[in-house]
N, CA and C of each residue as an Amber inpcrd file, in Angstrom:
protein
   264
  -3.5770000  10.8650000  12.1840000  -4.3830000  11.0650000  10.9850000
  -3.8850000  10.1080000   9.9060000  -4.6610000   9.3050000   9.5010000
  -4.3370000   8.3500000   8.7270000  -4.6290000   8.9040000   7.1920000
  -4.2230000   8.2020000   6.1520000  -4.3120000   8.8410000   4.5730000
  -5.5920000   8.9430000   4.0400000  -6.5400000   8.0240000   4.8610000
  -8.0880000   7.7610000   4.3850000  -8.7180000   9.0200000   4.9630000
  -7.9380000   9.4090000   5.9840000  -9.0220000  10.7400000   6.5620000
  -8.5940000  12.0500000   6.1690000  -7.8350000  12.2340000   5.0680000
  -7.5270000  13.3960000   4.0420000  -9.1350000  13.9000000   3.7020000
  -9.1590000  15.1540000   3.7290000 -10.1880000  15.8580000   3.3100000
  -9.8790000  16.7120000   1.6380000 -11.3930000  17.4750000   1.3690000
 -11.2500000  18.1670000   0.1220000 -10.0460000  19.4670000   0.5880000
 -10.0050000  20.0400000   1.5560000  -8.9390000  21.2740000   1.9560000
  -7.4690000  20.8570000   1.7200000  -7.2290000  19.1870000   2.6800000
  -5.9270000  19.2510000   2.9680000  -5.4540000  18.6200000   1.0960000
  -6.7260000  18.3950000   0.5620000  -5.6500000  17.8450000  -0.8970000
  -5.7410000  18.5030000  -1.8030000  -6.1420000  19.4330000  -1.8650000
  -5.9880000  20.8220000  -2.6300000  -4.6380000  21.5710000  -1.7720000
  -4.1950000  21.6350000  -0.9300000  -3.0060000  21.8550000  -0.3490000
  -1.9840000  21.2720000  -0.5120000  -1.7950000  19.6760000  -0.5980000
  -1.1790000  18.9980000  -1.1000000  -0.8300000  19.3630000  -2.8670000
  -1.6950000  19.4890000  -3.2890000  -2.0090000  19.9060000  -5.0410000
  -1.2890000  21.2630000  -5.1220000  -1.9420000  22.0360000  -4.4100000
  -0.9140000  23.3140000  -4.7080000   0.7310000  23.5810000  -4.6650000
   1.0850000  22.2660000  -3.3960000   2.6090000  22.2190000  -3.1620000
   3.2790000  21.7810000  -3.9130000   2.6790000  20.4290000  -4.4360000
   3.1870000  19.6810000  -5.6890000   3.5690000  20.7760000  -6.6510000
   2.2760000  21.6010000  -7.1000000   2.6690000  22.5570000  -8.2290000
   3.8410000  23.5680000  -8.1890000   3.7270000  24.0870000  -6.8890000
   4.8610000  24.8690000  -6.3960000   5.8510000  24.1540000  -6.3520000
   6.2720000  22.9830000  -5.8200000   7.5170000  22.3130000  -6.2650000
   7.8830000  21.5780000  -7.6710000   7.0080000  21.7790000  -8.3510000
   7.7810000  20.7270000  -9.7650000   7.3420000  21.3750000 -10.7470000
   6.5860000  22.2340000 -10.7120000   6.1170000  23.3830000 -11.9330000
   4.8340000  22.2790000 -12.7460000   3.3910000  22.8830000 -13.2790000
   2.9220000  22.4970000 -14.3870000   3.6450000  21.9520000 -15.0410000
   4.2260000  21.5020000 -15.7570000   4.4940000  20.8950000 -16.2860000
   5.1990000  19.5240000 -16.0760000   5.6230000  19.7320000 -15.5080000
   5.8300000  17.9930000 -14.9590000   5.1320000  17.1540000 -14.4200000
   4.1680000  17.8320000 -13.2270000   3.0340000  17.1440000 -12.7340000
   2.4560000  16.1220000 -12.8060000   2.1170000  16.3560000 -14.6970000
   1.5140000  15.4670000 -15.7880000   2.5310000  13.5830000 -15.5060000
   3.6840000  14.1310000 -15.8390000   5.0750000  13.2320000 -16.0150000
   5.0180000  12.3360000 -14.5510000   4.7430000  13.1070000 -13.6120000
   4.7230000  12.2890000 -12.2940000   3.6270000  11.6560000 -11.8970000
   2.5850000  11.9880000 -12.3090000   1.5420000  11.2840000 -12.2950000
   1.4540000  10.2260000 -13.0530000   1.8690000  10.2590000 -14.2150000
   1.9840000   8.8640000 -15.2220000   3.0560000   7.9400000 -14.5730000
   4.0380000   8.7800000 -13.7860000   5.0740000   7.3220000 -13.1930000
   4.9830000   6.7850000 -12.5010000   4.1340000   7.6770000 -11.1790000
   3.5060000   7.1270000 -10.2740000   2.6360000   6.1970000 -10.5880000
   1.4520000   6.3950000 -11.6210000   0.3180000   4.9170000 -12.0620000
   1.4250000   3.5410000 -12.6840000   2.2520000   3.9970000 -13.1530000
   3.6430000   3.2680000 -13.7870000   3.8210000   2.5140000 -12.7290000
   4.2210000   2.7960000 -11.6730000   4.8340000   2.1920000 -10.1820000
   3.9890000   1.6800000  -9.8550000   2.6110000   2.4980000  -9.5460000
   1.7260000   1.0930000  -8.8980000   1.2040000  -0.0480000  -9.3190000
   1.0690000   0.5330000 -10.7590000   0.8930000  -1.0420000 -12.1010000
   1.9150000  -2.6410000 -11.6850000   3.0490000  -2.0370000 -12.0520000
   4.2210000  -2.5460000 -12.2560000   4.3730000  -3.5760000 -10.1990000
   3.8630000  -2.3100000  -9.2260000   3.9920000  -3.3510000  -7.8350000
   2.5390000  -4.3190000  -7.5030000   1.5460000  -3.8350000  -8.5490000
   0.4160000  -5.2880000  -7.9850000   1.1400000  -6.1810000  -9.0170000
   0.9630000  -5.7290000 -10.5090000   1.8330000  -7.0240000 -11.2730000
   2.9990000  -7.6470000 -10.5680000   3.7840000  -7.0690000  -9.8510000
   4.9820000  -8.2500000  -8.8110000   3.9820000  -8.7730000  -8.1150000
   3.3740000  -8.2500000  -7.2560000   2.5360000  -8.8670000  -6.0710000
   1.6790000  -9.7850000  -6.9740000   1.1350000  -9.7980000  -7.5780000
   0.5060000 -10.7110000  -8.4340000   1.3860000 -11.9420000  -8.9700000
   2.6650000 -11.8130000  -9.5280000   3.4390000 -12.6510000  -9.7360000
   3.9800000 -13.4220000  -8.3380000   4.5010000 -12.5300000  -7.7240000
   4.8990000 -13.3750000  -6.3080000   3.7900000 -14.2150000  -5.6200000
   2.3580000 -14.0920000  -5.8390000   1.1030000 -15.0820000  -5.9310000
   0.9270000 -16.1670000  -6.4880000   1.1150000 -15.9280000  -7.4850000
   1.3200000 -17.0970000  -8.2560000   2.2430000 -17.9730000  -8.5220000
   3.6850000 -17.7300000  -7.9650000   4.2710000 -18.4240000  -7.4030000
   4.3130000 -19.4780000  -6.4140000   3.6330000 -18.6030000  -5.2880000
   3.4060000 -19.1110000  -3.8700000   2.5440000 -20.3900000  -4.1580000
   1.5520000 -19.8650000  -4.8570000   0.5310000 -20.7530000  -5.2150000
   0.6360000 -21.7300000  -6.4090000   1.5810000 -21.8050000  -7.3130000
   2.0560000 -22.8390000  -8.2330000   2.2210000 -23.7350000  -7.6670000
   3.2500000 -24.0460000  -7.0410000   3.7450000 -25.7120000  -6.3630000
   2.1040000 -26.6940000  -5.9020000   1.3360000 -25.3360000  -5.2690000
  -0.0550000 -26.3360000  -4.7780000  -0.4960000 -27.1000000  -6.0070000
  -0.8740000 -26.2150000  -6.8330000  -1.9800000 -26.8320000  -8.3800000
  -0.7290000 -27.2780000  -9.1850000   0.1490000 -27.9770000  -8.9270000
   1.3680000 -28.5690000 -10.0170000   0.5750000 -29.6380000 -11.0060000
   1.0850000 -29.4100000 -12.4370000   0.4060000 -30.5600000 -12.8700000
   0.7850000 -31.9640000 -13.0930000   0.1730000 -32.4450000 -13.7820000
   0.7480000 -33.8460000 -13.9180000   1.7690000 -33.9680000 -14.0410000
   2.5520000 -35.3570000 -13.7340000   4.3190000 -35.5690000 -13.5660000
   4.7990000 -35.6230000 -15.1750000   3.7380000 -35.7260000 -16.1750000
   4.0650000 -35.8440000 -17.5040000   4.1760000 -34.2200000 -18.3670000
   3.3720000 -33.5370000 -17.7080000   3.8280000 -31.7140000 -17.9520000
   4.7240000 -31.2190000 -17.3880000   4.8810000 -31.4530000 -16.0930000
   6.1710000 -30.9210000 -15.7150000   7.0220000 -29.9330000 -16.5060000
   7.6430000 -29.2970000 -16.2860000   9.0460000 -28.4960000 -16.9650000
  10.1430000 -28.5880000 -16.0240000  11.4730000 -28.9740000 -16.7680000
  12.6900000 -29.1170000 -16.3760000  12.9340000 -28.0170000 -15.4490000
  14.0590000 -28.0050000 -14.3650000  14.3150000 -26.9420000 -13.8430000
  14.9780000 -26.0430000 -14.4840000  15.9850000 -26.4440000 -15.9730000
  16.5380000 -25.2590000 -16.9070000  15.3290000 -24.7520000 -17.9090000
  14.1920000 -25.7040000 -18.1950000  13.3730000 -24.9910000 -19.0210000
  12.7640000 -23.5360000 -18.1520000  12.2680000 -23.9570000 -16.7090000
  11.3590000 -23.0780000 -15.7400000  12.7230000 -22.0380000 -15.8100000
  13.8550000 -22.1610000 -15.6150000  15.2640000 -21.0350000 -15.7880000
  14.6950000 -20.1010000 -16.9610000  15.0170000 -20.7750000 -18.3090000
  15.6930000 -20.0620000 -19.6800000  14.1170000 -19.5490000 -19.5920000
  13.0490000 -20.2400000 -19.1750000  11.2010000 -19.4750000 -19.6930000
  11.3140000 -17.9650000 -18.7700000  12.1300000 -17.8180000 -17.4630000
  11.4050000 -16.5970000 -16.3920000  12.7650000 -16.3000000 -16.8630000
  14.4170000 -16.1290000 -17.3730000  14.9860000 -15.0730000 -18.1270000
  14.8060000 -14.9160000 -19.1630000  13.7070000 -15.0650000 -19.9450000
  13.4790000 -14.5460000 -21.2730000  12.2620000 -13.7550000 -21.1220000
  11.6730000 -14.0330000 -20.2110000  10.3050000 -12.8530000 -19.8050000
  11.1130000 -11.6190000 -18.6830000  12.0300000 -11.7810000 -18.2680000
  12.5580000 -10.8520000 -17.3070000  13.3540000 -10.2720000 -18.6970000
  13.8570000 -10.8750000 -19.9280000  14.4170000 -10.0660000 -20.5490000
  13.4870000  -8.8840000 -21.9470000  12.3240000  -9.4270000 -21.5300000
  11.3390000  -9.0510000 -22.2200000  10.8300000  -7.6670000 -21.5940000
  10.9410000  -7.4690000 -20.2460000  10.2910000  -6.4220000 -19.6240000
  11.0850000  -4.9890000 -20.0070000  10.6850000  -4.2770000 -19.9960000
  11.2250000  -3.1410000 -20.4140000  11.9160000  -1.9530000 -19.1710000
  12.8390000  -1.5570000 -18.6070000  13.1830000  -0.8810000 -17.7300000
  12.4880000   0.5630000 -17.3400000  12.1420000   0.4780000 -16.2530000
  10.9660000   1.4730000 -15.6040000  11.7870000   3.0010000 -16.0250000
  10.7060000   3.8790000 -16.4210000  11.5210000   5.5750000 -16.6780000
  12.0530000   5.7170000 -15.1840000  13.0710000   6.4690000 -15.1610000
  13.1050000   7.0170000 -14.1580000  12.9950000   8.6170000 -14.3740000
  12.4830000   9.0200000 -12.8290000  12.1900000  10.5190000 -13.0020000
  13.4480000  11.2520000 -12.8480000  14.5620000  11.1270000 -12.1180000
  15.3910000  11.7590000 -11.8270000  16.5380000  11.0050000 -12.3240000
């Protein structure tokens, strides 16, 4: 049984366990971290794309960026990102 062939029964079962294990009130909290997580893994997958695919469309030899500029530009955006909540 694959995840696509979940029905209306078995995810209302799923829903009820969740509740029984983490109480109303958190639910809310895990659901926002979870959309958090999947945001955060197409944006990598999206970045690791555009990577792959930079070197093809490089531009002219007169734009270029140094290999310390392409450095100090991706640790100042890695220092820009903000550290994911964690739930536990």
């Amino acid at each position: 049984m694959g995840l696509g062939n979940l029905g209306f029964t078995e995810l209302m079962m799923i829903l009820i366990i969740v509740l029984v294990l983490f109480g109303a009130r958190r639910v809310p909290e895990i659901g926002a971290s979870i959309g958090k997580g999947i945001r955060e893994f197409k944006k990598n997958i999206a970045d690791v794309n555009r990577d792959v695919r930079e070197p093809l469309n490089e531009p002219a030899s007169g734009d270029r960026l140094s290999a310390g500029e392409v450095a100090s530009a991706r640790a100042q955006e890695e220092a820009v990102r903000p550290e994911p909540k964690r739930l536990i």
